[in-house]
C-alpha positions, 0 to 999 in steps of 0.5 A: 302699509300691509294692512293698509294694502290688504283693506284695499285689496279685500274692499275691492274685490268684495263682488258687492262693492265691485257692482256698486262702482259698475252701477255708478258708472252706468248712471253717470253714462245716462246722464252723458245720454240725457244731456247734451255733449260737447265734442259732438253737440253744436255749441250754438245748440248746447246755448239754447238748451240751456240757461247760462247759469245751468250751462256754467254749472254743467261745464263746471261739473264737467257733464257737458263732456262727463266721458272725458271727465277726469271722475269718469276715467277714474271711475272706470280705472277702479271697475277695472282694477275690482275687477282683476282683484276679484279675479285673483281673490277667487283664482287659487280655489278655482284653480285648485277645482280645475287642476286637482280634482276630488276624485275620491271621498274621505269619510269627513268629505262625505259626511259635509257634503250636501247632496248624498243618499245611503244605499243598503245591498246584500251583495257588496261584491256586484253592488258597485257595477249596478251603479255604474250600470245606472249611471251610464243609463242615466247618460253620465260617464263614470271612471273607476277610481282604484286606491289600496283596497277600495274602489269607487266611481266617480264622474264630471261634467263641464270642469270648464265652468269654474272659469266662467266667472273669469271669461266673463271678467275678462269680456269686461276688461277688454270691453273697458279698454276698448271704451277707454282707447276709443274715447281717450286716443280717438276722434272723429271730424270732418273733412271737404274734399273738391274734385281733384284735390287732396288733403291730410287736414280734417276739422274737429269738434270739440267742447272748446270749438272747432279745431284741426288735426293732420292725418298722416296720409293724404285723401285725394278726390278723384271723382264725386257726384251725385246721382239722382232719380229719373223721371220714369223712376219718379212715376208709374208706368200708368202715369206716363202712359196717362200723359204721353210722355217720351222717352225723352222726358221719361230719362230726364234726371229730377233733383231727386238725390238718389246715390253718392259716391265718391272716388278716394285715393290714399296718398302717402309719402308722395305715393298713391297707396290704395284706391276705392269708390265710397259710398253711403255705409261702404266706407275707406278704411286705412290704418284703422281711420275710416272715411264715410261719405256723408254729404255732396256738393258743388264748390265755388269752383267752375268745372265746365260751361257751355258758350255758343261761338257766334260768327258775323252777327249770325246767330244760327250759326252758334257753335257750341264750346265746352270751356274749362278754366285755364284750358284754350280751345281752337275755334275755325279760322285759327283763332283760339278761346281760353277762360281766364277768370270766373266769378261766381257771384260778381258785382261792377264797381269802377269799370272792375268786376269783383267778388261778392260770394263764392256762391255760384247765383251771379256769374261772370266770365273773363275770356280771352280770343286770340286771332291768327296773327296772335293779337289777344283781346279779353272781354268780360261775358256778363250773362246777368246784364247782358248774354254776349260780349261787347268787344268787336271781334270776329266772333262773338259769346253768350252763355248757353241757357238750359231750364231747369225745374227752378227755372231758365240757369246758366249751362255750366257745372261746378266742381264738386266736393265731397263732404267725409266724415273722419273716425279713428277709434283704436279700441273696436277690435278689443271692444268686439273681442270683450263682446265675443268674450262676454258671450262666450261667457254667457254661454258657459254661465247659463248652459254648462254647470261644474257637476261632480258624482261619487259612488263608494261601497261602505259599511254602515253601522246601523244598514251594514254594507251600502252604497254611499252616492254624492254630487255637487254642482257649482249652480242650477241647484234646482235642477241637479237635485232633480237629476241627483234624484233621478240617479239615486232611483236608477241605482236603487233600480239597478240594485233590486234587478240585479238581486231579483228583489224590489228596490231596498230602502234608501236612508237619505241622509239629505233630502235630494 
C-alpha cells in the first residue's frame, strides 16, 4: 500500500502529468463552447441543431451538459489534488531557501556552483572593502557575514520569489473552487413579477426541462415601467423646425424603448428587508442572489381605464372617469360606479361573456351603477360591438378611445410586469480571489528573481590571494549573467584604483 500510495503521489505531482490533466480539461470546456448546452440552451434549439442519432449520442456521453458531467468534476478533482501534491512535493526545498539562507560558502559549495569568477589582488587586507564598494555601486545591498576568522559579503534580493510557484498554485486552486462552487451549488432562472405582487418561485432551465425552485425570501414589485424616447428625442431640431412642429407633439412619447426600471423590495420573514430601484446592469443583490431587470411588459391584468359618464343622452356632457378594478367612484347625483369584471380578450356564447386569451386585444368591461336609493344595475360595456352600454339607466358608458401610432385603441393601461432574471453562483468571491491571486503571482514570476551573491578573500593555489565572487539566481538566467558580469568589472575596477594599478586579470572559472 505504501508503494502504491508513493506512485500515485510522484505521478501526480509530476508538473508534466499535472499539465497534461489541465489541457484535457480546457479541451473538454471548448467542446462545452461549440456545442450547444442544455441548462441554458432551449431545448427546442438544441433539436434542431442537431439529428436525434447526434443528440442520443452527445446526451449519452453527457456533452450536452459536459460541465455537470461526472468525467468533467473528476477531471477537476484531480487537477487540483496534482496540484496541492506538486506543491507539497517542492514545499521542503523552498522552504529550506526561504528560512535558512546560505549566507556563507564552503569550498564544496563554491566549487559546484555555476556563476562564480577568481580574483587575484596584492593586498588581501583592503581587497574584501573594494568589493563591497562595487557592490553597492552596482545598486546591491551587501551584509558582512563574520565567522571564526574569516569574513565575506554576501547579499539577496526578492527571497520572495520561491513562493511564486505556490501564489500561483494557490491562484488555481481558489479559481477551481470558485468554478466548481458556481456550477456545482448555483443557479440561475427566471422569475415574473406584476406590479403589486410578490413572490419566492423562480423557473429554472434545465437539461431535463423546466422546473421551480423557492428562494428563501420573497421579491415584491412595487412599481415597473417602461420608459421611452420622445419625439424631440427621435429627431433633430432642423427637422422640427422643418415641419412646424409643437411642443405638444415634440413630448409626445414614441414606442421607442428607452429605460426600464423596475422597484423591488426583499421581504423575509413577513418583514420588508431592503428596497432598491433596478435597472438595466444595476442589479438587487441580497444573500449573494442577484436580480437583474431583463425584460418589461403588460400582464393581463387591468390596471386603470379611462370611461366617459354621459348624462341624458348628452354627449357633450361626458365626464371623465378614471376606473380600477374593485375600486367605486362617486358620480353627481349620489350615484356610485365600480368595475366588477374585466375581460381582456371576450367572446358571447348563450347570453354570457367568457374568456378567450388573457391577451388584452378584446376588452370587456362588467360594471356596476348604483343609484341614491341603493338599487345596483350591472351591465356589460362591450367597446368592440358596441362603445356604450344598453341598460337604461340614468347615465350611460363608453370607453374613452385614444390613437396611437398603430391605430385608434381602447384608453386603458395593464398592470405591468417585470420580467428578472435570477442568479446565485457562490463561488465568485473565491473565483476573484484565484484572479487577484494569479496575478500577483504573475507579477513575482515575470518581474522579481530569487537572486543571491558571495564575495570571500581566498587563497589560490596557483593566483595566491584572491577574491572569489559567486551568484545564482532561481530564473532570468540571461540577464543575471549580464549584471554578474557587470559586478565581476566593478570589482576588478575597484581593486586596480584602490592599488593605483590596472585592473589584474580575472581567472574566470565559468564564463559569466
Amino acid at each position: 500500500m505504501k508503494s502504491l500510495w508513493q506512485k500515485f503521489f510522484r505521478a501526480l505531482a509530476n508538473p508534466r502529468n499535472g499539465i497534461i490533466l489541465l489541457l484535457v480539461v480546457v479541451v473538454l470546456m471548448a467542446v462545452g463552447t461549440f456545442i450547444l448546452q442544455r441548462p441554458t440552451s432551449d431545448p427546442a434549439t438544441i433539436e434542431r441543431a442537431y439529428s436525434s442519432s447526434t443528440l442520443r449520442v452527445l446526451d449519452t456521453l453527457q456533452l450536452t451538459d459536459i460541465y455537470h458531467a461526472w468525467y468533467f468534476v473528476a477531471l477537476l478533482g484531480l487537477v487540483c489534488v496534482s496540484i496541492v501534491f506538486a506543491s507539497l512535493d517542492r514545499w521542503p526545498k523552498a522552504w529550506r531557501y526561504y528560512a535558512r539562507p546560505y549566507r556563507r560558502t564552503e569550498p564544496h559549495f563554491r566549487a559546484a556552483l555555476l556563476h562564480k569568477a577568481l580574483i587575484p589582488v596584492k593586498n588581501a587586507g583592503t581587497a574584501l572593502e573594494a568589493a563591497e564598494r562595487a557592490f553597492r555601486k552596482a545598486g546591491i545591498p551587501v551584509e558582512r557575514e563574520m565567522a571564526a576568522e574569516e569574513v565575506s559579503l554576501y547579499s539577496e534580493r526578492h527571497r520572495i520569489a520561491e513562493f511564486a510557484v505556490y501564489v500561483v498554485h494557490a491562484s488555481l486552486l481558489l479559481i477551481l473552487l470558485g468554478y466548481g462552487l458556481g456550477h456545482l451549488r448555483g443557479y440561475s432562472g427566471f422569475m415574473m413579477l406584476p406590479k403589486g405582487e410578490s413572490s419566492n418561485r423562480m423557473t429554472i432551465q434545465t437539461g431535463r426541462g423546466r422546473t421551480f425552485r423557492l428562494l428563501p425570501f420573497s421579491i415584491r414589485c412595487d412599481d415597473a415601467k417602461q420608459e421611452n424616447y420622445t419625439v424631440r428625442e427621435m429627431i433633430s431640431g432642423e427637422e422640427s423646425s422643418a415641419n412646424k412642429l409643437d411642443e405638444r407633439i415634440l413630448n409626445r412619447e414614441t414606442e421607442m424603448p428607452k429605460q426600464y426600471w423596475s422597484e423591488l423590495t426583499v421581504l423575509e420573514d413577513g418583514r420588508e428587508v431592503t428596497h432598491k430601484r433596478i435597472s438595466v446592469n444595476h442589479p438587487l443583490t441580497y444573500r449573494g442572489v442577484r436580480f437583474y431587470q431583463s425584460s418589461m411588459g403588460a400582464s393581463g391584468k387591468l390596471d386603470t381605464v379611462h370611461l366617459l359618464a354621459i348624462t341624458g343622452g348628452n354627449a357633450e356632457s361626458a365626464k371623465d372617469v378614471l376606473l380600477s378594478p374593485g375600486q367605486t367612484v362617486a358620480l353627481d347625483g349620489g350615484y356610485k360606479l365600480a368595475l366588477l369584471r374585466f375581460v381582456p380578450d371576450y367572446y358571447v356564447l348563450d347570453h354570457e361573456v367568457f374568456t378567450k386569451s388573457e391577451e388584452p386585444d378584446n376588452p370587456a368591461f362588467q360594471l356596476s351603477l348604483t343609484g341614491p336609493d341603493g338599487k345596483e344595475t350591472k351591465m356589460w360595456l362591450l367597446p368592440s360591438l358596441l362603445n356604450m352600454t344598453s341598460e337604461d339607466t340614468p347615465i350611460k358608458f363608453q370607453a374613452a378611445v385614444r390613437t396611437t401610432e398603430q391605430g385608434a385603441a381602447i384608453d386603458m393601461k395593464m398592470v405591468p410586469f417585470t420580467g428578472l432574471e435570477v442568479s446565485y453562483i457562490p463561488g465568485q468571491t473565491a473565483l476573484w480571489g484565484g484572479l487577484l491571486l494569479m496575478v500577483l503571482g504573475l507579477i513575482i514570476v515575470f518581474f522579481m528573481a530569487h537572486t543571491r551573491y558571495w564575495a570571500v578573500v581566498v587563497k589560490d593555489q596557483k593566483l595566491g590571494p584572491a577574491v572569489w565572487v559567486g551568484g545564482t539566481t532561481n530564473r532570468n538566467r540571461a540577464r543575471f549573467e549580464q549584471d554578474f558580469a557587470e559586478l565581476v568589472e566593478l570589482i576588478k575596477a575597484e581593486l586596480a584604483g584602490g592599488a593605483g594599478k590596472k585592473p589584474a586579470e580575472t581567472k574566470k572559472l565559468v564564463k559569466a
